[in-house]
C-alpha positions, 0 to 999 in steps of 0.5 A: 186424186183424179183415180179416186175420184173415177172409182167413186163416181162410178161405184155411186152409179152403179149402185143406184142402178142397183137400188133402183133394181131391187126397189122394182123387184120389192114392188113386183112382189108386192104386187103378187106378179111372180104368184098369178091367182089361178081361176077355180075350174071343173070339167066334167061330161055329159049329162053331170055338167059342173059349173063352179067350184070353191075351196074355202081355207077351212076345208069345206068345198063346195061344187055346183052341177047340173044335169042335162040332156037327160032327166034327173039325176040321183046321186049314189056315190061320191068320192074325192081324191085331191093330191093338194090336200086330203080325201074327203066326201061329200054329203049329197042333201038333197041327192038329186040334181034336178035337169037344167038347174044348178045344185051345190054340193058341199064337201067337208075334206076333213082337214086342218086350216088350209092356206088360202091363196095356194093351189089345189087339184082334183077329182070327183067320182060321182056315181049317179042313176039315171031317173026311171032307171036301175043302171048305175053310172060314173064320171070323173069330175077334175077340178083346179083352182086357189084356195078363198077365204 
């Protein structure tokens, strides 16, 4: 009787150990602890600077530049290449991104509903023209971030 009653005790104790341990884990990922939301970022150098940039679950991104230590900047060409989902382009409207003021550039990445809340990388080549001049130029623009609503 007295076995019986040792090997009940301890299989009760141990199984509210148990429980309690899987109630923690339940509530961790309620709690989105094992998926961090990764901040939306871009980098890109001189005289382009990006500031932001947003991917919306319907496939519509937008990135916000500037230009800087220069005059204006023309657009002339822009494309994506993003390993998450598929390439797109963006239509520059207008397509001069004025010195020391913020532009957004809206991209449609011609794709189905993407899942928001998963992560999405990278680039933008962005051809440009200095103001005054007949030179084209190009930089890469790399950009991460979570997918919005």
């Amino acid at each position: 009787m007295k076995r019986a009653q040792t090997a009940m005790e301890f299989l009760m104790t141990y199984g509210w150990a148990i429980l309690i341990i899987l109630a923690v884990i339940a509530i961790l990922f309620s709690l989105d602890v094992f998926n961090p939301k990764v901040p939306n970022n871009c980098v890109s150098v001189s005289p382009v600077t990006c500031y932001d940039i947003k991917l919306a679950d319907d496939g519509f991104m937008q990135i916000t530049l500037s230009s800087s230590d220069t005059d204006t900047a023309t657009l002339t060409s822009i494309t994506l290449t993003n390993p998450s989902t598929a390439p797109g382009s963006c239509i520059p409207s207008p397509n001069t991104i004025p010195v020391d003021a913020k532009y957004t550039l809206n991209c449609d990445l011609s794709t189905d509903v993407l899942t928001s809340g998963t992560r999405f990388e990278g680039n933008a080549n962005i051809g440009y023209r200095l103001s005054g001049g007949t030179i084209d130029h190009g930089i890469v623009v790399k950009f991460s971030g979570t997918i919005e609503d």
